[in-house]
VMD Tcl script that builds the backbone (N, CA, C; Angstrom):
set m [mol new atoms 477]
animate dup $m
set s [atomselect $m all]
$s set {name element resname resid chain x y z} {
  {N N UNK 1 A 138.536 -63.297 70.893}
  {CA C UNK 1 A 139.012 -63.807 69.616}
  {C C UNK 1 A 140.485 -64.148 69.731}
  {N N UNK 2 A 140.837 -65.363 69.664}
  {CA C UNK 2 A 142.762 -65.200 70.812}
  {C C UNK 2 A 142.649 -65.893 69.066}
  {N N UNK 3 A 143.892 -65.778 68.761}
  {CA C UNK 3 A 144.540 -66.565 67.330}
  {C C UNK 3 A 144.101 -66.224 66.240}
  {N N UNK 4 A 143.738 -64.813 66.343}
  {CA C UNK 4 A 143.197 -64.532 65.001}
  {C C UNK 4 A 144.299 -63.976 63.981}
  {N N UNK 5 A 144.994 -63.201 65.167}
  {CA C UNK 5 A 146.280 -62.662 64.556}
  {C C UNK 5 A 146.543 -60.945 64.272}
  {N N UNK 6 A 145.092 -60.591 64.505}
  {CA C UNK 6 A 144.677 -59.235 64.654}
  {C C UNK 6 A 144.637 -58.332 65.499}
  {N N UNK 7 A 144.243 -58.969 66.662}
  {CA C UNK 7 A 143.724 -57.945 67.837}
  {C C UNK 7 A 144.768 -57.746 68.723}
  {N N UNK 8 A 145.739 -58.608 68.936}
  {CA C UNK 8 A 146.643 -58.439 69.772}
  {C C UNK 8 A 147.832 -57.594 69.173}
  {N N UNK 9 A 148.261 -56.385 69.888}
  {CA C UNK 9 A 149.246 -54.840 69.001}
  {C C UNK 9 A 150.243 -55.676 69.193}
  {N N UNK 10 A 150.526 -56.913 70.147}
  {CA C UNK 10 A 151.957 -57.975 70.109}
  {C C UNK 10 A 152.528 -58.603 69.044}
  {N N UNK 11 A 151.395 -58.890 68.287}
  {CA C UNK 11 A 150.938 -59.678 67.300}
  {C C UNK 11 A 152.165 -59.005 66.001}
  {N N UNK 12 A 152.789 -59.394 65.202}
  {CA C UNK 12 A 153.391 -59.263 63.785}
  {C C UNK 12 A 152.344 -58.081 63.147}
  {N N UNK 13 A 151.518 -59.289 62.734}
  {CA C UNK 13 A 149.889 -58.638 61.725}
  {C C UNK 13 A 149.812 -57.716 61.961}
  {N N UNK 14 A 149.961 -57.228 63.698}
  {CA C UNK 14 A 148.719 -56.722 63.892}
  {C C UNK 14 A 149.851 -55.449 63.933}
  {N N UNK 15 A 151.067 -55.337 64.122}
  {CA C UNK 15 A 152.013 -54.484 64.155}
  {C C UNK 15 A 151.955 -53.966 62.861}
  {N N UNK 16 A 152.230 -55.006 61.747}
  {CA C UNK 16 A 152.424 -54.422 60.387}
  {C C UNK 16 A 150.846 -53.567 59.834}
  {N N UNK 17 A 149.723 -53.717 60.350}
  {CA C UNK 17 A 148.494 -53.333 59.772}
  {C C UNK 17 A 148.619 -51.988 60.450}
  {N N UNK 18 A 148.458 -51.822 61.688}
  {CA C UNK 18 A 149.064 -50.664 62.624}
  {C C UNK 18 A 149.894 -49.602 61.905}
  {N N UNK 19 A 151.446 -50.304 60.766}
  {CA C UNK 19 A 152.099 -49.159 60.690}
  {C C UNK 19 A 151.460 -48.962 59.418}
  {N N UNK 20 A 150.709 -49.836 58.799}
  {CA C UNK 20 A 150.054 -49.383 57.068}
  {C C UNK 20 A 149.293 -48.281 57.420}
  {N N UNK 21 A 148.629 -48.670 58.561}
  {CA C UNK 21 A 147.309 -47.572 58.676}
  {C C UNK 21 A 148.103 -46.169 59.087}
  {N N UNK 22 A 148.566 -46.384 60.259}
  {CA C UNK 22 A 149.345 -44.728 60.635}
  {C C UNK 22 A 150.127 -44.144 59.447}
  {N N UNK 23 A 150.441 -44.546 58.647}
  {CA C UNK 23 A 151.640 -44.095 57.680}
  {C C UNK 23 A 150.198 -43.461 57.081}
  {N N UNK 24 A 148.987 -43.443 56.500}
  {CA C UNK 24 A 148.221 -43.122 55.611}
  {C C UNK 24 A 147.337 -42.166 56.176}
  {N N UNK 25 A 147.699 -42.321 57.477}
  {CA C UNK 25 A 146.532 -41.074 58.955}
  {C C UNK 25 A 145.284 -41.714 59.471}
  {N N UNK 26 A 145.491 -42.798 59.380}
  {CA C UNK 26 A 144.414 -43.551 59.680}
  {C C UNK 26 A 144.680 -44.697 60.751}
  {N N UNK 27 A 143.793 -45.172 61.989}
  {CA C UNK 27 A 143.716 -45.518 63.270}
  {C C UNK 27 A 143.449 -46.650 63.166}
  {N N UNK 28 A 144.324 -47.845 63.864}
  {CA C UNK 28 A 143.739 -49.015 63.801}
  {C C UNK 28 A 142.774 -49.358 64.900}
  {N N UNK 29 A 141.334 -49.271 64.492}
  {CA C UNK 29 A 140.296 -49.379 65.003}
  {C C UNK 29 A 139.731 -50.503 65.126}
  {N N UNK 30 A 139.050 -50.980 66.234}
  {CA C UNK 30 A 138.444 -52.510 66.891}
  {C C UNK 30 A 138.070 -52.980 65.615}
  {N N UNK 31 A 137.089 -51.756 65.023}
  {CA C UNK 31 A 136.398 -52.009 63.614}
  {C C UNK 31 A 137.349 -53.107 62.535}
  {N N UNK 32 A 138.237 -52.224 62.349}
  {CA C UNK 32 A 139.366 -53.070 61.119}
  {C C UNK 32 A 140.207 -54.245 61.721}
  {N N UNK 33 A 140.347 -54.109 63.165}
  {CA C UNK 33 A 140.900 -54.900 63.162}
  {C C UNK 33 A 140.227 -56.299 63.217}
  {N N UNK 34 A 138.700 -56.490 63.889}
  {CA C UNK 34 A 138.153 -57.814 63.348}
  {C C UNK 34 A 137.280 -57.676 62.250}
  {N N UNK 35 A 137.737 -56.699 61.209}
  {CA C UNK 35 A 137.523 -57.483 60.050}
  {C C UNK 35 A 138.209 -57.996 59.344}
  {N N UNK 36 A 140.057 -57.471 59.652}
  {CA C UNK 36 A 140.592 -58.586 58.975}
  {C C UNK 36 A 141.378 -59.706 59.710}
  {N N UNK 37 A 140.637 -59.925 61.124}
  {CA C UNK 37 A 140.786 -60.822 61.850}
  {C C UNK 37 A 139.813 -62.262 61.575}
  {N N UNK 38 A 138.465 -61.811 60.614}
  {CA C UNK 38 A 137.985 -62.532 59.855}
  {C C UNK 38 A 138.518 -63.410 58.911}
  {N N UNK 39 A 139.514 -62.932 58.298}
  {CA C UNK 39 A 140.545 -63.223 57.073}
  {C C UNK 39 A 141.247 -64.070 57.410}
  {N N UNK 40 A 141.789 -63.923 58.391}
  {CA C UNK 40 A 143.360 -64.553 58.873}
  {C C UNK 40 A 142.650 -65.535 59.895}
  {N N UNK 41 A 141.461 -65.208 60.505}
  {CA C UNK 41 A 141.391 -66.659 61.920}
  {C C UNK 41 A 140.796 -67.681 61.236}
  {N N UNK 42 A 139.968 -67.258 59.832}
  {CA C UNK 42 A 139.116 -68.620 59.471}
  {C C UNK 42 A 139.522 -69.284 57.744}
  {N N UNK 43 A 140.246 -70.401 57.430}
  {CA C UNK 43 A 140.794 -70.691 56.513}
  {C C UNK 43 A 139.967 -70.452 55.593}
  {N N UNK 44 A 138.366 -70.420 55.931}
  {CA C UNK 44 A 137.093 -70.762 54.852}
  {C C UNK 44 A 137.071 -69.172 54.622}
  {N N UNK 45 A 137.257 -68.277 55.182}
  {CA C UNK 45 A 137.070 -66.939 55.020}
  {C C UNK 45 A 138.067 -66.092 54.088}
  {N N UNK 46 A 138.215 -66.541 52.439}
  {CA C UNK 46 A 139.486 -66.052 51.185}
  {C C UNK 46 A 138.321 -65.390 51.007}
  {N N UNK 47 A 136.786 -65.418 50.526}
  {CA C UNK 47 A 136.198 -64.750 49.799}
  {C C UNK 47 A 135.130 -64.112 50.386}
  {N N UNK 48 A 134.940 -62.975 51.021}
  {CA C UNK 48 A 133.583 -62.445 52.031}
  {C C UNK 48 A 133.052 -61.426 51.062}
  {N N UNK 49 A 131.939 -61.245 51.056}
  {CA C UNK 49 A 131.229 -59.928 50.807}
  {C C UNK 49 A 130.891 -59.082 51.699}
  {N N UNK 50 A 130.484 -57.920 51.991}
  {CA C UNK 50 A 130.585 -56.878 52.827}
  {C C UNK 50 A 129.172 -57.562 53.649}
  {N N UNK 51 A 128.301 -57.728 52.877}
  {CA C UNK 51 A 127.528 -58.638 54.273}
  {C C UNK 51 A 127.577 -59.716 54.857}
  {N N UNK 52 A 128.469 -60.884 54.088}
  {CA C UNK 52 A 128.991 -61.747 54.675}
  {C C UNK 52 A 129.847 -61.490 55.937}
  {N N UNK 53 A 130.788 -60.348 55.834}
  {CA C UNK 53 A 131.261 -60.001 56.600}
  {C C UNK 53 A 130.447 -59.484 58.385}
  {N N UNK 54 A 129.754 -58.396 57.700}
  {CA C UNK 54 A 128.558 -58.160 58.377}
  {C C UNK 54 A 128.105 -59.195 59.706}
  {N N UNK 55 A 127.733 -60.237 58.589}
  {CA C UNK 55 A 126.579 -61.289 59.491}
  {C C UNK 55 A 127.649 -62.223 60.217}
  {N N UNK 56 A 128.736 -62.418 59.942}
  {CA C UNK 56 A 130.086 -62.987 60.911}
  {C C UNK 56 A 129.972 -62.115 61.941}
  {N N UNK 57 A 130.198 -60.929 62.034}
  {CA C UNK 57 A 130.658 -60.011 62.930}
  {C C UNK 57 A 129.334 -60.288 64.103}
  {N N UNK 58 A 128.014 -59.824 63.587}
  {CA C UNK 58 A 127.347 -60.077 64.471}
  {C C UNK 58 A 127.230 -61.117 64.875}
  {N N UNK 59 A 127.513 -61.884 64.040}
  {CA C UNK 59 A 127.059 -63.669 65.129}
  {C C UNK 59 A 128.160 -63.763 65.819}
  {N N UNK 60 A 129.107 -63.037 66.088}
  {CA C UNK 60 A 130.214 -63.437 67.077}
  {C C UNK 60 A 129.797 -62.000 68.335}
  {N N UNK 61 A 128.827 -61.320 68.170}
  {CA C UNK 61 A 128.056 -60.349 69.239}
  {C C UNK 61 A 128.760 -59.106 68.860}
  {N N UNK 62 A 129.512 -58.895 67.803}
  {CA C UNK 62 A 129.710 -57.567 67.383}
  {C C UNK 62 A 128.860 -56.814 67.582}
  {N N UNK 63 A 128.778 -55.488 67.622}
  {CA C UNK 63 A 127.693 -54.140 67.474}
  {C C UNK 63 A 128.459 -53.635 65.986}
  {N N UNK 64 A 128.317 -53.432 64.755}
  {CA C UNK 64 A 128.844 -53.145 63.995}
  {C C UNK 64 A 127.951 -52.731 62.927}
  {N N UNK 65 A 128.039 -51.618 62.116}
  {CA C UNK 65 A 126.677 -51.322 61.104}
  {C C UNK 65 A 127.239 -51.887 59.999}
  {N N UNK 66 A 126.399 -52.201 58.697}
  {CA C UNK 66 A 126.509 -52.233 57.780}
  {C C UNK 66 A 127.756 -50.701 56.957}
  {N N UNK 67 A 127.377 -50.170 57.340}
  {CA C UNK 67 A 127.541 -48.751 56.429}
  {C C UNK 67 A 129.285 -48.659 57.064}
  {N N UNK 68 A 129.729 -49.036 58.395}
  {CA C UNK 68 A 130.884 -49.168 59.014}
  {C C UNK 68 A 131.906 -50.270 57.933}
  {N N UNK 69 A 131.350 -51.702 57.873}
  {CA C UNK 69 A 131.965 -52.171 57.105}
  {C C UNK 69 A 132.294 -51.831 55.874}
  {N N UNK 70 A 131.688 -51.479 55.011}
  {CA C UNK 70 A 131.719 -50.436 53.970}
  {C C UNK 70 A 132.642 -49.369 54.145}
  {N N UNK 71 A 132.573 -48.954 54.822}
  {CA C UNK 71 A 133.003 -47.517 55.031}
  {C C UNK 71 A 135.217 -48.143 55.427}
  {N N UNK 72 A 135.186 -49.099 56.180}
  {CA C UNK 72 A 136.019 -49.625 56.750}
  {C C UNK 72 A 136.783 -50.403 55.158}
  {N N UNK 73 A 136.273 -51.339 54.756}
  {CA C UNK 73 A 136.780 -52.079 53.964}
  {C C UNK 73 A 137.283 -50.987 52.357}
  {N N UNK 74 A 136.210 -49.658 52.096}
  {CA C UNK 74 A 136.806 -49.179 51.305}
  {C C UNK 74 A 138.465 -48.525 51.534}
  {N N UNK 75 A 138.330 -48.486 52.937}
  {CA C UNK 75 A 140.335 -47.867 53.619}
  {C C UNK 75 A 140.894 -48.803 53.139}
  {N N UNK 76 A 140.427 -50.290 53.207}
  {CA C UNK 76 A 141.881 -50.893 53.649}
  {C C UNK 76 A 141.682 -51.582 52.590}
  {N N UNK 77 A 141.154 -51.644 51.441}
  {CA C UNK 77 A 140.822 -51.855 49.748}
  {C C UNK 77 A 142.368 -50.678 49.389}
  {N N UNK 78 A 141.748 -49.120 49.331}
  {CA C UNK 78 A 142.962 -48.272 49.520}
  {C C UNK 78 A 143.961 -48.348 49.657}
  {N N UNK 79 A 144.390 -48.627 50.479}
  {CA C UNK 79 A 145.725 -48.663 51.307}
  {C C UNK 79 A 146.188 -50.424 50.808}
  {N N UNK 80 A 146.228 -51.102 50.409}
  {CA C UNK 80 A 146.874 -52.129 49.628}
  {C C UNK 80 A 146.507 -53.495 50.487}
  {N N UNK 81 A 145.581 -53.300 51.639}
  {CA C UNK 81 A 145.121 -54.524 52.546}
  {C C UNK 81 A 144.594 -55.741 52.320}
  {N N UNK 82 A 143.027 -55.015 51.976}
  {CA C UNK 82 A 142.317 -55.753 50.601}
  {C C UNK 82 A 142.445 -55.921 49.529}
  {N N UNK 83 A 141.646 -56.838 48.574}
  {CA C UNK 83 A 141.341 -56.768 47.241}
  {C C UNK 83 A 139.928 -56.713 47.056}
  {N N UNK 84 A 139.563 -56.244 46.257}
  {CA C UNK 84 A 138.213 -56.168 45.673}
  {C C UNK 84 A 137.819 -56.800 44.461}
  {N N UNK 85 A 137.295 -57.936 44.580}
  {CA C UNK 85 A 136.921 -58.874 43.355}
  {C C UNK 85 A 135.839 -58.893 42.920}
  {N N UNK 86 A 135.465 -58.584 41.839}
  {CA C UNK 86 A 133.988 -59.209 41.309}
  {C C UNK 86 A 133.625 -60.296 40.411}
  {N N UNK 87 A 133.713 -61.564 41.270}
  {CA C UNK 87 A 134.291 -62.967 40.806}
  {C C UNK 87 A 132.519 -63.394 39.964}
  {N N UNK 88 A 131.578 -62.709 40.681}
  {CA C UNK 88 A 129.902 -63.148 40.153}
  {C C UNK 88 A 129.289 -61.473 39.844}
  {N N UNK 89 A 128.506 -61.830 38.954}
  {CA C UNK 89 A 127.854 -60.979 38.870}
  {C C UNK 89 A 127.562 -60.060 39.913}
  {N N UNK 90 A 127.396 -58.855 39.525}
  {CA C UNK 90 A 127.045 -58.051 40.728}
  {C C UNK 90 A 127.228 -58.338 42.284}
  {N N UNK 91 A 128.565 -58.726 42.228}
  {CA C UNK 91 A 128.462 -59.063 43.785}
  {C C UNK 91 A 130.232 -58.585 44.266}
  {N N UNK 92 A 130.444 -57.891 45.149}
  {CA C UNK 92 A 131.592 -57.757 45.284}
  {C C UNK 92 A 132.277 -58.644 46.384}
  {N N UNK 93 A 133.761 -58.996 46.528}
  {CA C UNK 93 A 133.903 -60.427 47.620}
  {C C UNK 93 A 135.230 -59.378 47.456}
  {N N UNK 94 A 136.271 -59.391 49.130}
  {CA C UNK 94 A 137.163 -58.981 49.679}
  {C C UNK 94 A 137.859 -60.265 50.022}
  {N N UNK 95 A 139.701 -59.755 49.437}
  {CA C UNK 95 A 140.484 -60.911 50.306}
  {C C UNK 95 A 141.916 -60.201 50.621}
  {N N UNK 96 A 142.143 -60.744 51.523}
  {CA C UNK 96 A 143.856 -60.247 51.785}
  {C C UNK 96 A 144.511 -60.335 50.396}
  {N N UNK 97 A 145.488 -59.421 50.549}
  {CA C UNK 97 A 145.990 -58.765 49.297}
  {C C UNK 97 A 147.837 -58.277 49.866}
  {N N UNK 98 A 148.435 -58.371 49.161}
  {CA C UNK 98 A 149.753 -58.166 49.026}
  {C C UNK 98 A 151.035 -58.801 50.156}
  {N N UNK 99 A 151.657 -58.489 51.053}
  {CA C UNK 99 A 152.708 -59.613 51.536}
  {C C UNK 99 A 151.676 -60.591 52.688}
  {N N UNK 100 A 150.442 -60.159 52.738}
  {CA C UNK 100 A 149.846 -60.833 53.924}
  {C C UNK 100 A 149.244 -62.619 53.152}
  {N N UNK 101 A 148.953 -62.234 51.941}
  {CA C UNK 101 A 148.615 -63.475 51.123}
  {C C UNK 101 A 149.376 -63.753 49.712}
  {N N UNK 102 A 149.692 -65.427 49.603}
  {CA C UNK 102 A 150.292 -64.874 48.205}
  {C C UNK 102 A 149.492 -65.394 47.370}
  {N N UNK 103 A 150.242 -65.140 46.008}
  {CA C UNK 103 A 149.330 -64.697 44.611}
  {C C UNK 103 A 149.049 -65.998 44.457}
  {N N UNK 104 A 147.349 -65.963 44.049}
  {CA C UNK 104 A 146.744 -67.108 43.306}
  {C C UNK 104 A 145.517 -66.823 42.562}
  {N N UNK 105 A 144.529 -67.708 41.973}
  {CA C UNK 105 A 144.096 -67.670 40.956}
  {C C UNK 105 A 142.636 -68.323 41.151}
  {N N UNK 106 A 141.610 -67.649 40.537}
  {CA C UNK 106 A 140.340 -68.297 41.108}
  {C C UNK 106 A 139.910 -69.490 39.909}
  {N N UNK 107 A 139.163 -70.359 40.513}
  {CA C UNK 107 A 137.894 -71.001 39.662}
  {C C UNK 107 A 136.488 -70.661 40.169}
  {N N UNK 108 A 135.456 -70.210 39.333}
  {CA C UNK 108 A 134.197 -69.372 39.823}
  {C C UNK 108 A 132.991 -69.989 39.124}
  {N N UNK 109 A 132.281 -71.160 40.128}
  {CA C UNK 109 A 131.054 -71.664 39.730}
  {C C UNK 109 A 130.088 -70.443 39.565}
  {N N UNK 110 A 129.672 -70.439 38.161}
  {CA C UNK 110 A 128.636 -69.510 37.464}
  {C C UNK 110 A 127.239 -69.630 38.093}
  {N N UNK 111 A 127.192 -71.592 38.428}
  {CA C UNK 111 A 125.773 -71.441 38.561}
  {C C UNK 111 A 125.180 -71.236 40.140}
  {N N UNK 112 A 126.287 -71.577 41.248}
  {CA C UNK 112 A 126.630 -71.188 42.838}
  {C C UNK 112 A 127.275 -70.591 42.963}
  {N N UNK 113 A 128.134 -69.686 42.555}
  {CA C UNK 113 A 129.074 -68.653 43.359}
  {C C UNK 113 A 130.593 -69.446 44.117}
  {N N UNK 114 A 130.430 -70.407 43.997}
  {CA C UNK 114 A 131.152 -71.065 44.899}
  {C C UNK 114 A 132.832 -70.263 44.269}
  {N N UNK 115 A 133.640 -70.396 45.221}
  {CA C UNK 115 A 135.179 -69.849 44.432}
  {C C UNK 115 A 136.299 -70.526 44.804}
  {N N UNK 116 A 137.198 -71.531 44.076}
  {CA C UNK 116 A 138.027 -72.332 44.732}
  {C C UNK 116 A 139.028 -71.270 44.078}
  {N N UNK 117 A 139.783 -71.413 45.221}
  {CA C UNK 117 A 141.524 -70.677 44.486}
  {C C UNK 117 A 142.512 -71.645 43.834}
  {N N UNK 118 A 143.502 -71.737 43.359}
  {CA C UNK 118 A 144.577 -71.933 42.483}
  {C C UNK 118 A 145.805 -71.403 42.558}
  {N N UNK 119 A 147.280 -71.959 42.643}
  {CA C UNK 119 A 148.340 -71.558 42.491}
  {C C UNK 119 A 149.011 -71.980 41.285}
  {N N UNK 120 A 149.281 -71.114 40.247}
  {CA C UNK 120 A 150.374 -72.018 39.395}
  {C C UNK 120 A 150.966 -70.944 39.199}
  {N N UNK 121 A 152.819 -71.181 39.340}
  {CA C UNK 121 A 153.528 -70.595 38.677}
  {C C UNK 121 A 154.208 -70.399 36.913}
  {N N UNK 122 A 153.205 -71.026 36.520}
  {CA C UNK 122 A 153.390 -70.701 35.018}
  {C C UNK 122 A 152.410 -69.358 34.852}
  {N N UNK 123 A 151.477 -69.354 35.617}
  {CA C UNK 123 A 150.489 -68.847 34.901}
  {C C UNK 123 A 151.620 -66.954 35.565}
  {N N UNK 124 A 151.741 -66.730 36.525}
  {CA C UNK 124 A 152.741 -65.801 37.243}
  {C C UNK 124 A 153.917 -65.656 36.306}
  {N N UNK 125 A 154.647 -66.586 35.803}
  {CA C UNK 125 A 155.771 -66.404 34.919}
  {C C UNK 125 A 155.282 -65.565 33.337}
  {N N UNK 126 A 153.993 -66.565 32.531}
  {CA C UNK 126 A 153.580 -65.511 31.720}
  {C C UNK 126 A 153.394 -64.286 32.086}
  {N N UNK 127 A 152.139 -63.590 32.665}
  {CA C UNK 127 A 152.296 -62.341 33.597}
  {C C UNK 127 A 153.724 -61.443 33.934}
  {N N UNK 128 A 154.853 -62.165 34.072}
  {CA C UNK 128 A 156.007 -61.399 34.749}
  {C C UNK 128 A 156.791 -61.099 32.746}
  {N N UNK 129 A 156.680 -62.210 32.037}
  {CA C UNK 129 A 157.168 -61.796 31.065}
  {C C UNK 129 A 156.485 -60.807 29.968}
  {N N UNK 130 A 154.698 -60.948 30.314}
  {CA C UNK 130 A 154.026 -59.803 29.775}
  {C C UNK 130 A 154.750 -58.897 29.901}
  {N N UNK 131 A 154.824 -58.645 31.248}
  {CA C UNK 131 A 154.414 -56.801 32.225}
  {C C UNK 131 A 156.140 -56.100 31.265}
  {N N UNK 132 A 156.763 -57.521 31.519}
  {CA C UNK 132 A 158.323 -56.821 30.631}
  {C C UNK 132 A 158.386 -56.474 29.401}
  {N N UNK 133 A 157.640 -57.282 28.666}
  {CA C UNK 133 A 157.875 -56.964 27.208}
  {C C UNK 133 A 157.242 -55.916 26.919}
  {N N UNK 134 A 156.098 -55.608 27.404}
  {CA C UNK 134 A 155.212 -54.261 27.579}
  {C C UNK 134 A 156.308 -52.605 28.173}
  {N N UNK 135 A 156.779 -53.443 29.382}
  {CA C UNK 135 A 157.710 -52.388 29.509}
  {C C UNK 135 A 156.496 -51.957 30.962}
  {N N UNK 136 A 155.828 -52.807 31.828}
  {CA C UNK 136 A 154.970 -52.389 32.637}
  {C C UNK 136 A 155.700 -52.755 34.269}
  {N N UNK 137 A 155.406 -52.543 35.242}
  {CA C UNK 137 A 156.149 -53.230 36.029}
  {C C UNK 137 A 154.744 -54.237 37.224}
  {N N UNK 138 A 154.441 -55.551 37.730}
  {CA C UNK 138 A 153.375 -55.836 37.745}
  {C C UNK 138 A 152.925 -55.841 39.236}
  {N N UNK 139 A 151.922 -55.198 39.657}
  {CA C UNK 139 A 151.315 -55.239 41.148}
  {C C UNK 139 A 150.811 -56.073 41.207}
  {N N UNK 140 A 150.183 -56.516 40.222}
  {CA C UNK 140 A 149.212 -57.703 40.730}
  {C C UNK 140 A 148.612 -58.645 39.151}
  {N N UNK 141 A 148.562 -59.915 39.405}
  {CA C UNK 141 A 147.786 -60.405 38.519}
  {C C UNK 141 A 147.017 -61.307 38.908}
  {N N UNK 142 A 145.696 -61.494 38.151}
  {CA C UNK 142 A 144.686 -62.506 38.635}
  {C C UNK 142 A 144.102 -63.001 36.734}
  {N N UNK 143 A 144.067 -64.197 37.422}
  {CA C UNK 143 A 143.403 -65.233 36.118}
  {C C UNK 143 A 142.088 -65.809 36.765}
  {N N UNK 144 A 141.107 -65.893 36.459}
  {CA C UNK 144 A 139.754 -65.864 36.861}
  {C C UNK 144 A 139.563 -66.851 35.891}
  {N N UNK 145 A 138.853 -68.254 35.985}
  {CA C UNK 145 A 138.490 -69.371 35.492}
  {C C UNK 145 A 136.655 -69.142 35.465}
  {N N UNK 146 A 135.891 -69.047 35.005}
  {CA C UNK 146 A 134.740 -69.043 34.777}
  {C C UNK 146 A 133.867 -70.652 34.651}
  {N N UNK 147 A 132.850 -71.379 35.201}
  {CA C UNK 147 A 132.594 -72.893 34.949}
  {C C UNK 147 A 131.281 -72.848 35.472}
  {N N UNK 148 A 131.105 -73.960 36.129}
  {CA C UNK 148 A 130.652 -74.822 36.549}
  {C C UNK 148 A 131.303 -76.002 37.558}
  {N N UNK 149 A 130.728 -75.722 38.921}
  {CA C UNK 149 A 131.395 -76.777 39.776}
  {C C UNK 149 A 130.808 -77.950 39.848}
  {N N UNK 150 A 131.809 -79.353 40.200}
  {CA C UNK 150 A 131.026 -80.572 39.952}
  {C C UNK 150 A 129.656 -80.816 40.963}
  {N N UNK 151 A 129.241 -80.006 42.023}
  {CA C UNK 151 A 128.315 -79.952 42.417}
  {C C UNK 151 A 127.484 -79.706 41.649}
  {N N UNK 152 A 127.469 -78.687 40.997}
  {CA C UNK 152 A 126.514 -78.056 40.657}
  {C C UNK 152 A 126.453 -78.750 39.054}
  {N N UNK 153 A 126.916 -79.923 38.618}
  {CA C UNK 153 A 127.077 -80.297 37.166}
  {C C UNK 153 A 126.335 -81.813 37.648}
  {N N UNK 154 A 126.465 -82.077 39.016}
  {CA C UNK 154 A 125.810 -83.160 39.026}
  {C C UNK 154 A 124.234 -82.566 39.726}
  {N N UNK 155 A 123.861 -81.649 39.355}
  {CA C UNK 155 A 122.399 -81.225 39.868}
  {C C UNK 155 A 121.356 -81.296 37.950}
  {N N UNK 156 A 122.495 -80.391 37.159}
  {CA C UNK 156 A 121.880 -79.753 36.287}
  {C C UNK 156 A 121.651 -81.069 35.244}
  {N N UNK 157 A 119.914 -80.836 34.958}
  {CA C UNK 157 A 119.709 -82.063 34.136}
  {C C UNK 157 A 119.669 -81.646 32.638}
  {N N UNK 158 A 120.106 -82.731 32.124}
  {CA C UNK 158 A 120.201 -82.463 30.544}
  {C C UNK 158 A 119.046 -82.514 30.072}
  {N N UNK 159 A 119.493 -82.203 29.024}
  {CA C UNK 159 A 117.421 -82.172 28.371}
  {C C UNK 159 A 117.332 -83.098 27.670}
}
mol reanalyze $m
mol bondsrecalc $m
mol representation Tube
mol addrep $m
């Protein structure tokens, strides 16, 4: 896997993930490190689910269980790595989270799942003047757009 940005301890990433994990007692393991070598090597890879993840790993000849990823992604959910979104119904989707990605904003086809992201700094400026007037200080904000994508608007027939 050369350019993923993960696997190599030379690597920035892979230095800074290294000292997140030791600072918390926890080992940066082959395990974590291509899963969030998933994240960072493939542009299409902002939104995975734990078996999405899964079925990457093996099609690249991983040996990796289900119950590992799980077990793996709830650490680094923890520890400030991940995020944990539940952009569709019952379905949970993981993305880089804090100085490794910056802040943006989903649109979430209802009737495919599909999830395009979004940047606007207005929408961040409201948010920053909330969290103040509240008197809160802000880790994180997300604005979640709910729709219909034009794929899926040019399928659905009217009645």
């Amino acid at each position: 896997m050369e350019g993923n940005g993960f696997t190599d301890c030379a690597n920035p990433q892979a230095d800074f993930l290294k000292e997140i994990l030791n600072r918390e007692g926890f080992r940066l393991t082959s395990q974590r490190q291509k899963i969030l070598a998933l994240f960072s090597g493939d542009p299409l890879a902002h939104h995975l689910s734990a078996e999405e993840i899964h079925q990457r790993l093996a099609d690249q000849g991983e040996k990796i269980s289900i119950s590992t990823v799980y077990r793996a992604l709830h650490v680094m959910v923890n520890l400030g790595l991940l995020q944990e979104l539940e952009l569709a119904e019952d379905r949970k989707y993981y993305e880089l989270l804090g100085p490794i990605m910056d802040q943006h904003h989903h649109l979430v086809c209802v009737h495919c799942g599909e999830v395009t992201e979004f940047e606007d700094p207005r929408i961040t400026a409201v948010s920053d003047r909330e969290t103040q007037a509240w008197g809160f200080t802000r880790l994180n904000a997300q604005f979640t757009v709910y729709g219909i994508c034009p794929h899926c608007q040019g399928h659905l027939v009217a009645p």
